[in-house]
TIVO-856949 format. One record per residue (C-alpha): x, y, z; residue in three letters; chain. Coordinates in Angstrom, 2 decimals, always signed. Each point is the difference from the previous one (the first is absolute). Layout:
% residues N
- u; v; w; residu; chaine
- X; Y; Z; ALA; A $
...
% end
This chain:
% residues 244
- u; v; w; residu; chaine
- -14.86; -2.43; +16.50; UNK; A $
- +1.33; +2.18; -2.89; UNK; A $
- +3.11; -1.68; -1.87; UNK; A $
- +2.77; +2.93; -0.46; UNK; A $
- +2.50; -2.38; -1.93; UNK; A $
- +0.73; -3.76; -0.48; UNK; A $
- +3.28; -0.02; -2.19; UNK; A $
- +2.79; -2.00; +1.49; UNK; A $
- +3.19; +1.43; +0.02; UNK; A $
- +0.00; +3.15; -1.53; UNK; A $
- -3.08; +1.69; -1.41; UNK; A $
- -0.48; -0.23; -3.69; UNK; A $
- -0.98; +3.16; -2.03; UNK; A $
- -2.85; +2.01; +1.29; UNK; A $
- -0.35; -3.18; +3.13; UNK; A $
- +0.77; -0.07; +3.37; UNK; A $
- +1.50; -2.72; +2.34; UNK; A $
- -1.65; -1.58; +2.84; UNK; A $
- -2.68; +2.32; +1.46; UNK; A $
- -3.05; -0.54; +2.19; UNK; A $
- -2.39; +3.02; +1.52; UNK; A $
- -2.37; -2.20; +2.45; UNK; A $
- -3.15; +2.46; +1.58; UNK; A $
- -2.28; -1.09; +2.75; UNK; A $
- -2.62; +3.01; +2.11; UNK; A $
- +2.65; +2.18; -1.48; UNK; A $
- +3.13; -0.88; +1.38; UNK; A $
- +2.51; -0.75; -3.19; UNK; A $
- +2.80; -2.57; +0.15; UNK; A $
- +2.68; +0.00; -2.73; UNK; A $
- +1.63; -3.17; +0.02; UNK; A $
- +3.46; -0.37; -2.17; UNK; A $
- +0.94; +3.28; -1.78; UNK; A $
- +1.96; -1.24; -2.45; UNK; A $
- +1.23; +1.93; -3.51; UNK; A $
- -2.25; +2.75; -1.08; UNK; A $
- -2.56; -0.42; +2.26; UNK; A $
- -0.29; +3.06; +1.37; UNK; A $
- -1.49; +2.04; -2.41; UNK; A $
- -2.59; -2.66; -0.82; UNK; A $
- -0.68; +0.41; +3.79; UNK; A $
- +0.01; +3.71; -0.02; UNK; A $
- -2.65; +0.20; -3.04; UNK; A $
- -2.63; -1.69; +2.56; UNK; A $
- +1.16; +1.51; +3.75; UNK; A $
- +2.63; +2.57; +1.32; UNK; A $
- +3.33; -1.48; +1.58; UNK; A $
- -1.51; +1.13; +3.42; UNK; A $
- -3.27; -2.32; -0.45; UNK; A $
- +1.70; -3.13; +0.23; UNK; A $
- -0.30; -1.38; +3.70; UNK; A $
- +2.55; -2.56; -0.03; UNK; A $
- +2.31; -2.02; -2.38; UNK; A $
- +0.82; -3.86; -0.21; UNK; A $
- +3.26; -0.85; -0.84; UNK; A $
- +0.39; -3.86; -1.47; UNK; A $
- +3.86; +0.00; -0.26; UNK; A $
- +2.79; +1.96; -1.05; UNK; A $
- +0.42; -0.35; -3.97; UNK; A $
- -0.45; +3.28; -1.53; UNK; A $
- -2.94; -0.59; -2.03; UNK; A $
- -2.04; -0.72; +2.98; UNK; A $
- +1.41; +3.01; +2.29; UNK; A $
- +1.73; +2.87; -2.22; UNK; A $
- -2.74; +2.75; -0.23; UNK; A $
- -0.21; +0.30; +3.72; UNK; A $
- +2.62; +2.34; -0.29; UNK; A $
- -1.75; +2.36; -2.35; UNK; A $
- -3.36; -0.14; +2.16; UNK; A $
- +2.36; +0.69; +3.17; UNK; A $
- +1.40; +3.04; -2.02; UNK; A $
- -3.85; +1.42; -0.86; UNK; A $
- -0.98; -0.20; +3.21; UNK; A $
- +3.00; +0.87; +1.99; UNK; A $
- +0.53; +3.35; -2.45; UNK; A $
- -3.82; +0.71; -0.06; UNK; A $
- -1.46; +3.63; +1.67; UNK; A $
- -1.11; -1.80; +2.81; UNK; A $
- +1.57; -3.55; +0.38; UNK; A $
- -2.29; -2.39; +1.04; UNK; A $
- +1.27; -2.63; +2.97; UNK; A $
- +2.70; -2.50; -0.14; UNK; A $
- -1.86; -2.71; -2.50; UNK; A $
- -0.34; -3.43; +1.73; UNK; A $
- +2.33; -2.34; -2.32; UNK; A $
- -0.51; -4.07; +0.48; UNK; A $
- +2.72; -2.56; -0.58; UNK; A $
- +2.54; -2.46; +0.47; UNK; A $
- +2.85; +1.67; +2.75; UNK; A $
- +2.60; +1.68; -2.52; UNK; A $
- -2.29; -0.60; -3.18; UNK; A $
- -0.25; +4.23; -0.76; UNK; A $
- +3.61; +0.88; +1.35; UNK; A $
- +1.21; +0.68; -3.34; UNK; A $
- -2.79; +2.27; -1.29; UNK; A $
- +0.52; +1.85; +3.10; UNK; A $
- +3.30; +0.39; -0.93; UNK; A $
- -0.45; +1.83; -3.04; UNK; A $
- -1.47; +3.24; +2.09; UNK; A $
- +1.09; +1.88; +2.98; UNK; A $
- -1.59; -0.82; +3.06; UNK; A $
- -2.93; +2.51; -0.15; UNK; A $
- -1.11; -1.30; -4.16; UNK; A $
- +1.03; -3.77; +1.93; UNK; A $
- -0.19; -1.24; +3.05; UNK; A $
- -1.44; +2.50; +1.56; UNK; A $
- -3.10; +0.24; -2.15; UNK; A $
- -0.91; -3.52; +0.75; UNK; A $
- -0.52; -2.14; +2.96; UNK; A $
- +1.73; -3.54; -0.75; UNK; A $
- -2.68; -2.82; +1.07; UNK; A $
- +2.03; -3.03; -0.07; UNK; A $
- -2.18; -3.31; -0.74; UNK; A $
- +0.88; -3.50; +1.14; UNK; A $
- -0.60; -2.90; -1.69; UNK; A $
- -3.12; -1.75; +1.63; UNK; A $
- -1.34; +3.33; +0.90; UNK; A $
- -3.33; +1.35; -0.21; UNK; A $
- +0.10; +4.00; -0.24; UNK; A $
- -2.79; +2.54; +0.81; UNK; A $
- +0.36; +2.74; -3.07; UNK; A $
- -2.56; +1.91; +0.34; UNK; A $
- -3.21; -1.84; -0.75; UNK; A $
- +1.89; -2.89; -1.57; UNK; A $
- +1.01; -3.16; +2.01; UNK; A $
- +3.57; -0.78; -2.09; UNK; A $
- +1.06; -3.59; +0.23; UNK; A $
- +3.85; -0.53; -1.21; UNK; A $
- +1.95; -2.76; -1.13; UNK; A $
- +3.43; -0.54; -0.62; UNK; A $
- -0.26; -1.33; -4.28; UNK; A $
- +3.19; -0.94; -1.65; UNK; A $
- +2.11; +2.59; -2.47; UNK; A $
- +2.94; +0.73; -0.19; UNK; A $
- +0.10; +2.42; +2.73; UNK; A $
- -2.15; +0.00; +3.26; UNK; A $
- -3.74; +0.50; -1.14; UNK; A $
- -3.39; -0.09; +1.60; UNK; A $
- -2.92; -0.91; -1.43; UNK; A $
- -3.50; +1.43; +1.59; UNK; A $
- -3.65; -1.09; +0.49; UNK; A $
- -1.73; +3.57; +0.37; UNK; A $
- -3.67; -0.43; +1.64; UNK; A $
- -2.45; +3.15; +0.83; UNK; A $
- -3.76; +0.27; -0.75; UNK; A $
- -0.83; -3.89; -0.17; UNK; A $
- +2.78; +0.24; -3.12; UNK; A $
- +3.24; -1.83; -0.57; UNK; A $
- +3.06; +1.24; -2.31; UNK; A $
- +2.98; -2.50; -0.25; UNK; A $
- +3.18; +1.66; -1.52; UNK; A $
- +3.31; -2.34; -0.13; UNK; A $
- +2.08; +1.93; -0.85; UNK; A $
- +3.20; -1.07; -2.19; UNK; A $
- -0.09; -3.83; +0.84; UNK; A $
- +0.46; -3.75; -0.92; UNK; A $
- -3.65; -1.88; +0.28; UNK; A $
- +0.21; -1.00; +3.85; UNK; A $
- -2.58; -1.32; +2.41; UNK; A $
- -0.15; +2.76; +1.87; UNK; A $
- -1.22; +2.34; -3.14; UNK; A $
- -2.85; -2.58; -0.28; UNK; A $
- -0.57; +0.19; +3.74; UNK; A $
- -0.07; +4.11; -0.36; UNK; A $
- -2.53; +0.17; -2.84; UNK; A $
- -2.55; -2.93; +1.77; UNK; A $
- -3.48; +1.00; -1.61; UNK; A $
- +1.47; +3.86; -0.52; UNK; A $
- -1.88; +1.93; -2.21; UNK; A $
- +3.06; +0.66; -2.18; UNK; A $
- +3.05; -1.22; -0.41; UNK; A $
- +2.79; +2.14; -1.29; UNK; A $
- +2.28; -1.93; -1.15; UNK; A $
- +3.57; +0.60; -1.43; UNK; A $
- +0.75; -1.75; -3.56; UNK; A $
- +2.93; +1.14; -1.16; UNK; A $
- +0.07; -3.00; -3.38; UNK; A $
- -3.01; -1.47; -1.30; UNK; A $
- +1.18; -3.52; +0.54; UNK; A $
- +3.61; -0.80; +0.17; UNK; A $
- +2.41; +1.95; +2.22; UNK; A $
- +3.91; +0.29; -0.73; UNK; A $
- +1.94; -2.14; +1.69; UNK; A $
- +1.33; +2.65; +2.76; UNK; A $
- -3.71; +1.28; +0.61; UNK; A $
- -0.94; -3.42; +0.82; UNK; A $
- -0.98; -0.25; +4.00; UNK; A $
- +0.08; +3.94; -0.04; UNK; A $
- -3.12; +0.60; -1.77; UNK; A $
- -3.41; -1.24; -1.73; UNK; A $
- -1.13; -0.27; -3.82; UNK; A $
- -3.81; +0.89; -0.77; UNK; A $
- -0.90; -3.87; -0.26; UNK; A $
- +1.58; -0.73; +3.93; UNK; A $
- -2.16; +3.26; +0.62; UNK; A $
- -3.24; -1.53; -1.13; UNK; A $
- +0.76; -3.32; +1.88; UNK; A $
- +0.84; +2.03; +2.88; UNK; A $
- -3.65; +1.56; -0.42; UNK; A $
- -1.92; -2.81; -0.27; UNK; A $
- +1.87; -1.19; +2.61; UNK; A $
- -1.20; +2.53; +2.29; UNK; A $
- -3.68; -0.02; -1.09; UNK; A $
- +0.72; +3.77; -0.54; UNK; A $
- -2.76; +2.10; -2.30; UNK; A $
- +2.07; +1.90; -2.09; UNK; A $
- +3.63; -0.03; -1.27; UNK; A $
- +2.05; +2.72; -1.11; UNK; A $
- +3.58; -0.39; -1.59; UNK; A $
- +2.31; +2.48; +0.69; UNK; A $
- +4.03; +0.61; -0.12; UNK; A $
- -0.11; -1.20; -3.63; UNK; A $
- +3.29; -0.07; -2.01; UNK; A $
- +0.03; +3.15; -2.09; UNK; A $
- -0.77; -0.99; -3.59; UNK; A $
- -2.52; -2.83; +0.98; UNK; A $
- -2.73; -0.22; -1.32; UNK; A $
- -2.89; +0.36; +2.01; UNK; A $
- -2.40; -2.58; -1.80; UNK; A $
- +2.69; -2.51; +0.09; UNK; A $
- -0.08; +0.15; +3.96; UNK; A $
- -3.49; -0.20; +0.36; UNK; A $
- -0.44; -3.05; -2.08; UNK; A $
- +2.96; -1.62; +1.52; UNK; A $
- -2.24; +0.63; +3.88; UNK; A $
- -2.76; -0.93; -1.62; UNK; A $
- +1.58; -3.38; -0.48; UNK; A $
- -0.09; -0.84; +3.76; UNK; A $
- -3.14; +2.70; +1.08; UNK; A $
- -3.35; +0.30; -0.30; UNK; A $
- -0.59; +3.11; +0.72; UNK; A $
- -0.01; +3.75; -1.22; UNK; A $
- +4.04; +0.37; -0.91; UNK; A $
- +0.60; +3.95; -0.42; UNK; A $
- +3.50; +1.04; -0.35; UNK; A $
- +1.43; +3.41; +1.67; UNK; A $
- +0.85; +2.90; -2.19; UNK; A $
- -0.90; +3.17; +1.89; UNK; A $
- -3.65; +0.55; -1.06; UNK; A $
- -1.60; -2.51; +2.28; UNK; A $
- -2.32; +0.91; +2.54; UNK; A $
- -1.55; -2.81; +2.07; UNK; A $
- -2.86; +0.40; +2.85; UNK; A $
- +0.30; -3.16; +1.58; UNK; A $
% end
């Protein structure tokens, strides 16, 4: 897994948001173009490499820079096939929108996921859950090669994100605060230190912090998961490659 972004948000100067290129017997699945991921992306593969794309809900920062990959490879010489594109029903519509048809909708194929589901994607058995945001949003357990990925997502700590990351490998976890969350983010989404109890929790190997508030500071997030984890605490700033 190679990190493209992990601001929340918006990305900060010279960041990107939420970003995640995930390779297996090399098929590539992006999951959540968010902000400014795309030329991160394009500085390792062409917009026709990518094999498929994971959507985990509709906030911009998650989904946005599908419509610039849809516009390289829809405008390219030789326009590669409609690109496979994995989410909740509705989740993409407004990206879509942005294009006409042939840079939108028609140069992807709209997978919708279910809640519950388990998804064939290429090698990769995808397990979603329905986490709670704001908005509709699915958190994943991503399995190929004897290796498990957990992603949440944006997403309060829940049982379910536990349930997803059982023994994974890694868990990559959103963290938006260190440790206290304003009021209105409160049942919407997770601080480092609920991330780290979530991990241990879990029994996962590795933990990852991602989505953080632009401006924090990075140490500050991994000592407040460090508080309630174990294990190796990394946190997601687009020069992290993992081989798990």
């Amino acid at each position: 897994m190679t990190v493209l972004g992990g601001c929340g948000a918006w990305p900060a100067a010279g960041q990107a948001c939420s970003g995640y290129l995930v390779e297996q017997d090399g098929f590539r699945l992006l999951v959540d173009p968010g902000y400014a991921t795309l030329p991160r992306l394009l500085a390792l593969v062409g917009a026709e490499q990518v094999d498929a794309v994971f959507v985990s809900h509709r906030h911009p920062d998650h989904c946005a820079d599908l419509s610039p990959l849809l516009r390289a490879r829809a405008l390219a010489d030789e326009p590669p096939a409609p690109l496979p594109v994995y989410s909740l029903a509705g989740a993409v519509d407004a990206v879509l929108a942005l294009d006409p048809p042939r840079m939108g909708a028609d140069a992807c194929k709209l997978r919708p996921v279910s809640p519950g589901s388990t998804t064939e994607i290429g090698p990769f058995q995808v397990h979603a859950r329905l986490l709670p945001h704001y908005v509709p949003n699915l958190g994943v357990r991503i399995s190929a090669g004897g290796a498990t990925l957990a992603y949440t997502g944006d997403a309060a700590p829940h049982p379910d994100a536990v349930a997803l990351a059982d023994n994974a490998a890694l868990l990559l976890a959103e963290a938006t605060h260190p440790v206290r969350l304003p009021e209105a983010a409160i049942g919407n989404l997770s601080t480092a230190r609920e991330a780290g109890g979530q991990a241990t929790a879990a029994g996962a190997g590795r933990l990852i912090l991602t989505h953080l508030w632009p401006g924090t500071d990075p140490a500050t997030a991994r000592d407040a998961a460090r508080d309630t984890y174990s294990g190796p605490v990394d946190v997601a700033d687009g020069s992290t490659t993992i081989d798990l």
